[in-house]
C-alpha positions as CSV (number, residue, x, y, z in Angstrom):
1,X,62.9,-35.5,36.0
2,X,59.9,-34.6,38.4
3,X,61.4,-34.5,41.7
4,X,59.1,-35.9,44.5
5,X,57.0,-33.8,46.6
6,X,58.3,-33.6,50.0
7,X,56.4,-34.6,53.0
8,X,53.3,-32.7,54.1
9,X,55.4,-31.8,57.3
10,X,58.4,-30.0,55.3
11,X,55.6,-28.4,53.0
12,X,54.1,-27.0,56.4
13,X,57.4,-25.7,57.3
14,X,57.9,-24.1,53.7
15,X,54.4,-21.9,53.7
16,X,55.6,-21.0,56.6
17,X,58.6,-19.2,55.0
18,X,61.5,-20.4,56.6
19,X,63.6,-23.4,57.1
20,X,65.8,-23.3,59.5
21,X,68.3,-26.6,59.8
22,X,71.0,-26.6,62.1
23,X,70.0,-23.5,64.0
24,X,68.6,-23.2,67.6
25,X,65.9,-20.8,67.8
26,X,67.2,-17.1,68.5
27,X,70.5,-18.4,68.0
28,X,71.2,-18.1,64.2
29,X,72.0,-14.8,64.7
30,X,75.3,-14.9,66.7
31,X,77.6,-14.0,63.7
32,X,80.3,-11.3,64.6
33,X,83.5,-10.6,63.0
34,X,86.8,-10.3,64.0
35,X,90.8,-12.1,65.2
36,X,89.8,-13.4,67.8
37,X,86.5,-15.2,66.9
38,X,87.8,-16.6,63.9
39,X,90.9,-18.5,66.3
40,X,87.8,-19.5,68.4
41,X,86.4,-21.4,66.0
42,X,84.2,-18.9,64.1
43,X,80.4,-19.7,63.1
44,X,79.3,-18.3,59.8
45,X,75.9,-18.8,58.3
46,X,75.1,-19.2,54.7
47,X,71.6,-18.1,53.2
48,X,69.9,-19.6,50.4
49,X,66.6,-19.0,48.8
50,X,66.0,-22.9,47.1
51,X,64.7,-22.7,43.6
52,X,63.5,-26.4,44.6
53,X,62.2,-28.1,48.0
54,X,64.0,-26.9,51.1
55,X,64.6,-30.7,52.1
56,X,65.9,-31.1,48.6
57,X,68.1,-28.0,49.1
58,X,69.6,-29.1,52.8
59,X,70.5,-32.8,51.1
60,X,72.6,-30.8,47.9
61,X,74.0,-27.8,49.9
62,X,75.1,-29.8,53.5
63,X,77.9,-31.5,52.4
64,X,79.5,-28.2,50.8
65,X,79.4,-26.8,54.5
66,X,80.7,-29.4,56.1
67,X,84.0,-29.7,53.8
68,X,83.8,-25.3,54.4
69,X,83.7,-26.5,58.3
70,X,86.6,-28.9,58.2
71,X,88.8,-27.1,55.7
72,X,88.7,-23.5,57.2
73,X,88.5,-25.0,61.2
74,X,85.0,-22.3,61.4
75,X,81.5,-23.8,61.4
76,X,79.4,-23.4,58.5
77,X,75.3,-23.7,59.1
78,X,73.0,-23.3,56.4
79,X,69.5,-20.8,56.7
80,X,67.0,-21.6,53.9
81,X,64.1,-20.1,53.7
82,X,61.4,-19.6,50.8
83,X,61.0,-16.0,51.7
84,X,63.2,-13.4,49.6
85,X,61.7,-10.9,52.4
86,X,62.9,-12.6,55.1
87,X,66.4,-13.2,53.9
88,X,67.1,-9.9,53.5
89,X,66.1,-8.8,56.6
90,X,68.1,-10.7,58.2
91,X,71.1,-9.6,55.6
92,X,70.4,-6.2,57.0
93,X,70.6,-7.0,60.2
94,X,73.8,-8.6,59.5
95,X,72.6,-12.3,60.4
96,X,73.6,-13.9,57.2
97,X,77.3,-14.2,56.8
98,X,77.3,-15.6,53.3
99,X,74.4,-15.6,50.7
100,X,73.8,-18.5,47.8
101,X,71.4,-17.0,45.7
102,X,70.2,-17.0,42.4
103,X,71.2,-14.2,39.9
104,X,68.3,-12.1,39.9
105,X,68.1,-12.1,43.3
106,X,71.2,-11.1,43.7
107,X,71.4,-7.8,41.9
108,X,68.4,-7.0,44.0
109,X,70.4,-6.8,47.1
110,X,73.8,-6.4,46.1
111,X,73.7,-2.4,46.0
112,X,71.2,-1.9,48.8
113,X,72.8,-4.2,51.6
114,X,76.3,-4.0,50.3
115,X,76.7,-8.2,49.2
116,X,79.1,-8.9,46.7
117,X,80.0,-12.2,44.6
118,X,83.1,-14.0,45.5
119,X,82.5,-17.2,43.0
120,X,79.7,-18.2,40.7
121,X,78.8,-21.5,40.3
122,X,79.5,-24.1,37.3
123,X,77.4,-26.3,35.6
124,X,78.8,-29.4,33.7
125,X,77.8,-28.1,30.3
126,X,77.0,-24.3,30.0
127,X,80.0,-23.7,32.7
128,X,79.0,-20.4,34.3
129,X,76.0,-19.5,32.9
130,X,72.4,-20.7,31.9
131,X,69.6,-19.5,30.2
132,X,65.7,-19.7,30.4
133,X,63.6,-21.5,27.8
134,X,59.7,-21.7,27.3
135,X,58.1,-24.5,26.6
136,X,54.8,-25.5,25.4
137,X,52.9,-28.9,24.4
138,X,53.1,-29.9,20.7
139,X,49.6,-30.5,20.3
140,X,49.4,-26.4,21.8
141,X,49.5,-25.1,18.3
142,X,51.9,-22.8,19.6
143,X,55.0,-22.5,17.5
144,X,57.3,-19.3,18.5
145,X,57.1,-16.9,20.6
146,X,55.0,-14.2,19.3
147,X,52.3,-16.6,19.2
148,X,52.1,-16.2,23.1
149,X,49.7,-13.3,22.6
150,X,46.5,-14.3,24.8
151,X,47.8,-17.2,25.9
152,X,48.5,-18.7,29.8
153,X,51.8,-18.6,30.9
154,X,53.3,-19.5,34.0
155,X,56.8,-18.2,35.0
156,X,58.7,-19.4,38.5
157,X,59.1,-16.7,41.2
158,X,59.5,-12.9,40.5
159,X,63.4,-13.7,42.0
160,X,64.1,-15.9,39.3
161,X,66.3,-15.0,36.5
162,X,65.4,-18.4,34.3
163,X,62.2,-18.5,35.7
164,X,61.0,-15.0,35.5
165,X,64.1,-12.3,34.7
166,X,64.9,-13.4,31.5
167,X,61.6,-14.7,29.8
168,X,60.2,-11.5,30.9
169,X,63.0,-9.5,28.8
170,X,62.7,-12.2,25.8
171,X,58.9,-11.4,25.6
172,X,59.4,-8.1,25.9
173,X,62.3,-8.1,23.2
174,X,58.6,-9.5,21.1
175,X,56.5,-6.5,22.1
176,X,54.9,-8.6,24.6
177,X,53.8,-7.8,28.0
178,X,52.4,-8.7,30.8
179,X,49.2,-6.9,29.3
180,X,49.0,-9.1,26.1
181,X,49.0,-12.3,27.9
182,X,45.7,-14.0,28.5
183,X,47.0,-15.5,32.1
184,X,50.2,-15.1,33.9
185,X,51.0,-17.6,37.1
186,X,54.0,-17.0,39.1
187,X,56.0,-19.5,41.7
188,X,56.7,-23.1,41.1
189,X,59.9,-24.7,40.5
190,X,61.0,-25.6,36.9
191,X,59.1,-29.4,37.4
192,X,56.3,-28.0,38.8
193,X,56.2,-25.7,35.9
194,X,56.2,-28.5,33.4
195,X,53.7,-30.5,34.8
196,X,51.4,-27.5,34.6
197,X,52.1,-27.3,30.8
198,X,51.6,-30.7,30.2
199,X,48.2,-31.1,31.9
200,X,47.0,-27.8,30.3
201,X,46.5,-25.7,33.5
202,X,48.6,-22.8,31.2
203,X,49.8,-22.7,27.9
204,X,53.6,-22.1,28.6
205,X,55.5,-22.1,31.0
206,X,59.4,-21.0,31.5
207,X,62.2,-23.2,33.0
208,X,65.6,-23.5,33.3
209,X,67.1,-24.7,30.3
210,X,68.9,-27.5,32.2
211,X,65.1,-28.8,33.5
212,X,63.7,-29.9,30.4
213,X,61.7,-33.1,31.2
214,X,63.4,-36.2,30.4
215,X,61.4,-39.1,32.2
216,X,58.5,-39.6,33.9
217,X,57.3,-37.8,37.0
218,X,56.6,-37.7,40.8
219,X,53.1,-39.7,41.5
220,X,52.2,-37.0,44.1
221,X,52.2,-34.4,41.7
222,X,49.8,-36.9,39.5
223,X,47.5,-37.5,42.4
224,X,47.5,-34.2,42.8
225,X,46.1,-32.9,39.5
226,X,43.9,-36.4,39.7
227,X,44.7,-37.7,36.6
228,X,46.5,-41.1,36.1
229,X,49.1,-40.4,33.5
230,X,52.8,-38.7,33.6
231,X,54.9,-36.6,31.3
232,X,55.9,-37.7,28.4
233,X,59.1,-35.5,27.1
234,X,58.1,-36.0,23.7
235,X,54.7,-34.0,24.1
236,X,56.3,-31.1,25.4
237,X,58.7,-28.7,23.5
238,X,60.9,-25.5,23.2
239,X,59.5,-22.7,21.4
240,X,62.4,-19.7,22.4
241,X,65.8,-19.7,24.4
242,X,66.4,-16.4,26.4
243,X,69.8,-14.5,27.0
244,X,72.6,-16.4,28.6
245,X,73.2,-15.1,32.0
246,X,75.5,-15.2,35.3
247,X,74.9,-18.3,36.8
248,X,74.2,-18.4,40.7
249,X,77.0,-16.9,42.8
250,X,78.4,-17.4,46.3
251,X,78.2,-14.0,47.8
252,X,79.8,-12.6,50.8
253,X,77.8,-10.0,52.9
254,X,79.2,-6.8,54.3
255,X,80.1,-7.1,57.4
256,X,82.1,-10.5,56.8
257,X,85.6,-10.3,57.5
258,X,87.2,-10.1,54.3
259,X,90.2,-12.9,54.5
260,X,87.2,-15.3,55.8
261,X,85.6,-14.3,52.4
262,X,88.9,-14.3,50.8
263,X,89.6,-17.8,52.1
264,X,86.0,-19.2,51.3
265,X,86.6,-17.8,47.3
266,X,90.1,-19.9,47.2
267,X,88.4,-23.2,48.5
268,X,85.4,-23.2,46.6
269,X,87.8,-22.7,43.2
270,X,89.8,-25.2,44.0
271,X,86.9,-27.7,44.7
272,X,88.0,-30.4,41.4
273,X,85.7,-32.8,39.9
274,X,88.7,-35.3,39.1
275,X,88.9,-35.3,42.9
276,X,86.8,-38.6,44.4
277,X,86.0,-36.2,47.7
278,X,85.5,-33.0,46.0
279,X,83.2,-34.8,43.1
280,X,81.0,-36.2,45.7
281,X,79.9,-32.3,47.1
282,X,79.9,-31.3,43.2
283,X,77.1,-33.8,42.1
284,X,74.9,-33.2,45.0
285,X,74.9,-29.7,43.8
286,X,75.0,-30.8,40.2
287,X,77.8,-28.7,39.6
288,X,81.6,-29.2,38.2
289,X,82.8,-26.4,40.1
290,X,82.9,-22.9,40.9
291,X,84.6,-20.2,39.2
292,X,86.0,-16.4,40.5
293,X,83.3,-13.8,40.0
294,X,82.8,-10.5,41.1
295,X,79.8,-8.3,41.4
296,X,81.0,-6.6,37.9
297,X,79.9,-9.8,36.3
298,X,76.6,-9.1,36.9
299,X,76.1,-5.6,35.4
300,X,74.8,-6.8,32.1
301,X,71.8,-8.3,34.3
302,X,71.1,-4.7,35.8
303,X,71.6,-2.7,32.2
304,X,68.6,-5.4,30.6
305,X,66.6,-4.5,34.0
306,X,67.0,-0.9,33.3
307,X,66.2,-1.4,29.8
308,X,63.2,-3.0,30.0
309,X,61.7,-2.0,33.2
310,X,62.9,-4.6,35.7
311,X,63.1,-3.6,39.3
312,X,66.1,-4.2,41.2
């Protein structure tokens, strides 16, 4: 379903690359480690790059901190921002204690600033892991893949591994690059992706598999484009599936004590969907729970980006 666009305010905040809820200014970076701070009543900040709205991501990922807050006696406050750069400065600088990031994203910094996956989440029907699709109007004459030659195609941001990572690699597993593409668009979340294929700005466009249109859409984004009609599922459709991969992980950062991170892997696996409490914080997130990873998990993701020329 197109998701509503969020108020001209919170779009303000997002161009400006970072959303930052909970924290006073200059104060979100008071994370140290250590006995006596965690007896104190530790606070530990948890990063996230949102693949949607920032508003959209405070409203899913909120509740999961406050149960993190209550259950470990710490205080969990959430940094989102829209700006991989940012993030990762202030993983370097050892401001972020914990990192919920997409995939891609992830192998990006797990080397270089020394993060490493503790859980990965779990969605209700591929468990933990997801693929990308590409979809196309059926009117588009476009039937499979290789018929993406000089076409428009818009993919989500370059962090993205359903968005970007992995429809790269599947075009490329089709001798098709970047070069043999008549138009490539990058950023957009997997709605606003859609909508762009469906009122013909590109030709295709690449999604999470999960995001396939099912109902009608947001009447900002129609006002938007200026025309008076909304997508119809049934003129859109999937032309090529890519790789399964890792779904998102929970990630601890280097400097975090380790039995914090230790104690933050237990809760989150034994968060339980047949639990009324637990189910609540599992829907917003649109997950049925979280499974033990470790950064091992993720090495088929960095031999394909070495294969085919992905940086990481």
């Amino acid at each position: 379903m197109l998701r509503k666009l969020v108020s001209i305010s919170i779009i303000a905040v997002v161009t400006g690359l970072v959303f930052n809820l909970g924290l006073a200014e200059g104060k979100e970076a008071e994370t140290i480690t250590g006995e006596k701070e965690i007896k104190a009543g530790k606070t530990l900040i948890v990063g996230c790059i949102p693949c949607d709205d920032v508003s959209l991501a405070y409203r899913e990922l909120q509740p999961l901190l406050k149960f993190l807050s209550k259950a470990t006696g710490m205080k969990f406050k959430l940094y989102l921002t829209k700006s991989s750069d940012e993030l990762r400065g202030k993983i370097a600088r050892n401001e972020i204690d914990f990192v919920y990031i997409d995939p891609y994203g992830y192998i990006k910094l797990s080397d270089k600033y020394g993060i490493y996956a503790i859980v990965t989440a779990s969605k209700p029907k591929s468990g933990a892991s997801y693929k990308g699709i590409i979809i196309v109007r059926k009117d588009s004459g476009i039937d499979k893949i290789d018929d993406l030659k000089g076409k428009r195609i818009k993919f989500g941001p370059r962090d993205s591994s359903a968005k970007y990572f992995a429809p790269v690699v599947l075009l490329k597993e089709h001798g098709i690059g970047a070069g043999d593409l008549g138009k490539v668009i990058y950023g957009g979340d997997c709605d606003e992706i859609s909508f762009s294929v469906y009122v013909k700005e590109v030709d295709a466009g690449a999604i999470c598999d999960y995001s396939f249109p099912k109902k009608t859409g947001s009447a900002e984004k129609i006002r938007e484009y200026k025309i008076e009609t909304v997508i119809e599922p049934d003129e859109l459709k999937i032309i090529g599936s890519t790789i399964s991969i890792p779904n998102w992980p929970v990630a601890s950062c280097r400097h975090t004590d380790k039995d914090i991170a230790d104690k933050v892997r237990q809760i989150l696996v034994n968060l339980n969907e047949k639990n009324p409490d637990d189910m609540e914080i599992l829907k917003r997130l649109h997950l049925k729970g979280f499974e033990t990873a470790s950064d091992k998990d993720y090495d088929g993701m960095r031999e394909l980006a070495d294969k085919f020329g992905m940086p990481y």
